[in-house]
C-alpha positions in Angstrom: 88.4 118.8 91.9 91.2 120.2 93.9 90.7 117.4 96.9 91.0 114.6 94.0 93.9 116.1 92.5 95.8 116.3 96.2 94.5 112.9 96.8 96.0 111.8 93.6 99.5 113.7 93.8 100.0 112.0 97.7 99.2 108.7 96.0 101.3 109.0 93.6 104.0 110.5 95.5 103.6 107.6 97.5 103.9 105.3 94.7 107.4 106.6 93.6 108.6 106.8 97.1 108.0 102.8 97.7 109.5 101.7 94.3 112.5 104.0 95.2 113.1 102.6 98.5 112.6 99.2 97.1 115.4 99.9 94.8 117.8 101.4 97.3 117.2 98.1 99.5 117.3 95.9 97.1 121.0 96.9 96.3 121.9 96.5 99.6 120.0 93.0 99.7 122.2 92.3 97.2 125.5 92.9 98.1 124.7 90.9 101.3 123.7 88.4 99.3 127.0 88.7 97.5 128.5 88.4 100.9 126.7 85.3 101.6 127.8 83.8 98.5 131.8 84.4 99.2 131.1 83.2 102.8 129.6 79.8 101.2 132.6 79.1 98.9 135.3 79.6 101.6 135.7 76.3 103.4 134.0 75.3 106.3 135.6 76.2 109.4 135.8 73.3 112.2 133.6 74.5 114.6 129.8 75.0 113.8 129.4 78.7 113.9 127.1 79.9 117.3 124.8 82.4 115.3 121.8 81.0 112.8 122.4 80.4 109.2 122.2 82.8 106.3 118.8 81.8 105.2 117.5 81.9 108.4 118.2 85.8 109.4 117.3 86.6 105.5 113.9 85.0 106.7 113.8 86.6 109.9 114.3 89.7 108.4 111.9 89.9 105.9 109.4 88.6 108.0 110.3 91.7 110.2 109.6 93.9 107.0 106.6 92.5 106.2 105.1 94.1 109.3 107.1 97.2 108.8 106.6 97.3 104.6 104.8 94.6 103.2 105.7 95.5 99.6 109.3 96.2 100.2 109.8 92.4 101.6 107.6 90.8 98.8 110.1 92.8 96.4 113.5 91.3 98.3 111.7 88.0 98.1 111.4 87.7 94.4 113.8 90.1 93.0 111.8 92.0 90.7 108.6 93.9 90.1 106.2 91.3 89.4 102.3 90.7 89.9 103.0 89.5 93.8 104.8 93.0 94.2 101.8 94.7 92.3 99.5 93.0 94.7 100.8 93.4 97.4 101.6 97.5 97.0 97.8 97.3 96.6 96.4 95.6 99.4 98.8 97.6 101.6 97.6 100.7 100.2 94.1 100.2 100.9 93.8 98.0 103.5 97.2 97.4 105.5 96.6 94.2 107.2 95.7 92.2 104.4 99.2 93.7 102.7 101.0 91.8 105.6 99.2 88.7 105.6 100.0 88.8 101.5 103.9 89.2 102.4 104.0 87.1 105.5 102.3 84.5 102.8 104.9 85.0 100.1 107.8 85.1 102.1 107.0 82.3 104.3 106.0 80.3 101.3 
């Protein structure tokens, strides 16, 4: 009984600390999504800029996280806690690899 309860308290434990990260990146997510916003409404400046488009390193970078925290980049993808997010926390939890395929799926999508 005392191995289940251990094994239960880690899990959950691990549980709360993934949803709290989540929400920490998700407001800073935001407010460079706020950023990106501001930088769209300004006019467009004459010369093409040399670095890649907002979409682009949003992509990149939550491709990077999916290999890194599967869960975490579902979450930035859609915004909320939703039944991708749910499945995803799973699959990483038990199995890893198929938790990355899921994100790389959903994000890439």
């Amino acid at each position: 009984m005392k191995t289940l309860t251990t094994k239960l308290v880690t899990g959950l434990l691990l549980v709360f600390f993934v949803i709290g990260f989540c929400n920490v990146a998700d407001a800073a997510f935001a407010g460079k999504k706020q950023q990106n916003q501001t930088e769209m409404v300004s006019p467009a400046p004459t010369n093409p800029p040399a670095s890649l488009p907002a979409a682009d390193t949003d992509t990149i970078l939550l491709v990077i996280l999916c290999f890194i925290l599967p869960p975490l980049a579902v979450y930035l993808k859609y915004e909320e806690v939703g039944t991708p997010f749910i499945v995803n926390l799973v699959l990483t939890i038990f199995f890893w690899i198929p938790g990355v395929i899921h994100a790389l799926y959903h994000v890439l999508k």
